[in-house]
C-alpha positions in Angstrom: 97.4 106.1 105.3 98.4 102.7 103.7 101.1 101.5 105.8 103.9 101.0 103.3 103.4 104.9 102.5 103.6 105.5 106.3 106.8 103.4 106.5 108.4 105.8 103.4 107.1 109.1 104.9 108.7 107.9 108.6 112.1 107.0 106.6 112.0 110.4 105.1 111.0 112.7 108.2 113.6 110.5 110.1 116.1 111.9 107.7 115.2 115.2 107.7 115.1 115.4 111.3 118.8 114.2 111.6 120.1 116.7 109.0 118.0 119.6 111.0 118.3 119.2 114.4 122.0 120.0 114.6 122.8 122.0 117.9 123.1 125.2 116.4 119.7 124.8 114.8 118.1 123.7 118.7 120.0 126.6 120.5 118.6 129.3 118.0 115.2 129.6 118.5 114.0 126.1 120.3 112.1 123.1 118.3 108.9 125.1 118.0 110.3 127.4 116.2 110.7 125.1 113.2 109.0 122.0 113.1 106.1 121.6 111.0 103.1 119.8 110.4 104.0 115.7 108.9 101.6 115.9 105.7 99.7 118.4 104.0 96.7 116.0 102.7 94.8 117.2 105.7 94.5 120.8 104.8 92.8 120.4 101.0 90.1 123.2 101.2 88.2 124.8 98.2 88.9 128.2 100.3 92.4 129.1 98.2 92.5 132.2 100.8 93.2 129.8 103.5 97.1 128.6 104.7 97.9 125.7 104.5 97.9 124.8 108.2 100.5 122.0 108.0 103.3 123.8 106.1 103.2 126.1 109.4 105.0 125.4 112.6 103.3 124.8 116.1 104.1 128.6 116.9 102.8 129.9 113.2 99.4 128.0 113.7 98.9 129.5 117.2 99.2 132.6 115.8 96.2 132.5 113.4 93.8 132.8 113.1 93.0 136.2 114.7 89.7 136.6 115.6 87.5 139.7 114.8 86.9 142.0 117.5 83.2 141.8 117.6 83.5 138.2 118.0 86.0 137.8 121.0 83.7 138.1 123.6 81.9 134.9 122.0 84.6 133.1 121.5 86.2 133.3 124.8 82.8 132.2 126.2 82.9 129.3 124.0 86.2 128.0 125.3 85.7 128.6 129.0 82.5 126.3 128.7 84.9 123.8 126.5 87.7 124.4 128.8 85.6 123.5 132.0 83.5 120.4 130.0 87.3 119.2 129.4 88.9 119.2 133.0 86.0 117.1 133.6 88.2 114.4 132.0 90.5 112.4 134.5 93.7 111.9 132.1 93.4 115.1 130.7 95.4 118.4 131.6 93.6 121.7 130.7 95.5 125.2 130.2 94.8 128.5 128.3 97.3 129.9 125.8 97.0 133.7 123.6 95.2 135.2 126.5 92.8 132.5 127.1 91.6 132.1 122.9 93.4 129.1 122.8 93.2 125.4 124.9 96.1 123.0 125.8 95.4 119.7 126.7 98.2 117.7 128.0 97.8 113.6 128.0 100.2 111.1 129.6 101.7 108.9 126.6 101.1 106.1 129.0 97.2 106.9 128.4 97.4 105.7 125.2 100.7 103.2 124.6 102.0 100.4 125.9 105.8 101.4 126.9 108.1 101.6 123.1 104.9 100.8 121.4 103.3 102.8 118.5 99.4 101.2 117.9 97.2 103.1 120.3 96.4 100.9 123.2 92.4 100.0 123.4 92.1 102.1 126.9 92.7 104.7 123.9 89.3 105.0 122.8 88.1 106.2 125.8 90.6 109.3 126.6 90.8 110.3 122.6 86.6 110.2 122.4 85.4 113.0 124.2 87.8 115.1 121.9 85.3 114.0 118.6 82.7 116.9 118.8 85.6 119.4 118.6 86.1 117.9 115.4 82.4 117.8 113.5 82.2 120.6 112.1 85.2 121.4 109.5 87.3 124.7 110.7 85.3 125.1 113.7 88.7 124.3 115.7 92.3 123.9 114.3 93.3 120.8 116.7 97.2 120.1 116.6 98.4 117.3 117.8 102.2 117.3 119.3 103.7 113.9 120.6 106.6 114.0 122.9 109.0 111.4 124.1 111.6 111.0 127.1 115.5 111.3 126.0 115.9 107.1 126.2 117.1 106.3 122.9 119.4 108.3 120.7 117.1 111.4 118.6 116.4 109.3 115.6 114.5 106.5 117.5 112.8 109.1 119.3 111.7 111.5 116.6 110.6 108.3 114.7 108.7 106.6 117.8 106.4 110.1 118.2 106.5 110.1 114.7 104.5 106.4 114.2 102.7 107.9 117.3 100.9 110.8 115.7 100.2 109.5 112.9 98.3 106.5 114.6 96.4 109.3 116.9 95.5 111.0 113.8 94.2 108.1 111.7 92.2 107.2 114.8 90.1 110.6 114.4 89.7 109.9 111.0 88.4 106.4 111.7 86.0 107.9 113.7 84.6 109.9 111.9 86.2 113.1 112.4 86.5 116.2 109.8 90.2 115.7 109.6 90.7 118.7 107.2 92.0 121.2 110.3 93.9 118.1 112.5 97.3 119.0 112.1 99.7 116.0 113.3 103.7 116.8 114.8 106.2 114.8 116.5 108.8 116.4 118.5 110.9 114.0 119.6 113.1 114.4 122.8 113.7 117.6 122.6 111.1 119.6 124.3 111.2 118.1 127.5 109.0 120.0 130.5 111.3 118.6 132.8 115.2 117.3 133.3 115.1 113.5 132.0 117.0 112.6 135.6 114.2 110.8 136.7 111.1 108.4 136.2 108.7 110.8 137.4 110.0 113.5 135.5 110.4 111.1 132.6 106.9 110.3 132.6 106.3 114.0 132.6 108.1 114.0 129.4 106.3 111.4 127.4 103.3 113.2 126.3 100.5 114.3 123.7 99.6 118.1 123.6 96.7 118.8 121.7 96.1 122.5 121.4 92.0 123.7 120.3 92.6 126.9 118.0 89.2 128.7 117.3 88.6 128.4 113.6 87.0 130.4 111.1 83.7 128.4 111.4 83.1 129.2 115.4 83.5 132.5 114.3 80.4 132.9 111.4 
């Protein structure tokens, strides 16, 4: 993304995100419940059947898609062997979601930036990499990426740092050669915090990429 577009579209989600997250609008139904995806360019597909992934929230796209019946069985196989090939990985943090279909990964923001910075540090390379073969094959997974801050700052700075953040994660995927169509990029801000921001430890909890592996309608054919 040329930079002076990625300066507009942070200008303009940085807006938005003031006029939404009003407390009423938090206390309702938490940030999940409404944030969505920060461009639809990534979800072009000749398929007109298929949703556009990032006009859906975090919760929506870990929804869908359901898979077919006959095809559970091989699909949960699939992501126990990724599941186990990713705790392998020293920075990462591996869970199971939707009754084991779906795969969290949890990274440390200090794995990948320098302290209030938003260019990927080059130790980068080396966490993101092992995450390329999820992405060769286009629809195989649905990989969102959620970036998380600590509660320094007032909202705004904080919704636009994991804002610049994302979007620098994402562009590094498609530098490397990724199929980009089914990456679906989200900052969060502040406000989904896994811990009370009382402390450094619990601060560095706090600053954080999730990256959740959907099974797509490729693994399924």
């Amino acid at each position: 993304m040329p930079m002076k577009n990625r300066r507009t579209l942070i200008l303009i989600l940085t807006t938005a995100f003031l006029c939404l997250s009003s407390p009423y609008t938090m206390a309702e139904g938490g940030i999940k419940g409404w944030f969505k995806g920060l461009f639809g360019r990534n979800t072009e597909t000749t398929d007109t059947s298929h949703p556009d992934l990032a006009a859906l929230t975090v919760d929506e796209n870990l929804e869908i898609p359901e898979i077919p019946k006959k095809k559970r069985e091989q699909v949960l196989d699939i992501q126990r062997q990724e599941s186990q090939r990713l705790k392998g990985i020293d920075s990462y943090k591996v869970e199971t979601l939707r009754y084991n279909e779906v795969i969290r990964i949890t990274i440390p923001a200090a794995k990948l930036f320098a302290p209030n910075d938003t260019t990927l540090a080059p130790t980068a390379d080396d966490v993101l990499r092992p995450l390329l073969q999820c992405l060769r094959t286009p629809d195989y997974y649905h990989m969102l990426l959620v970036m998380h801050s600590d509660d320094t700052g007032n909202a705004a700075y904080n919704y636009s740092l994991t804002t610049q953040r994302v979007l620098d994660i994402f562009d590094w995927f498609e530098r490397n050669g990724a199929a980009t169509d089914y990456l679906i990029p989200y900052a969060a801000g502040s406000l989904e915090p896994l811990a009370p921001n009382n402390s450094t430890s619990n601060r560095y909890r706090n600053r954080r990429l999730e990256i959740y592996l959907i099974p797509g309608e490729a693994m399924f054919k």
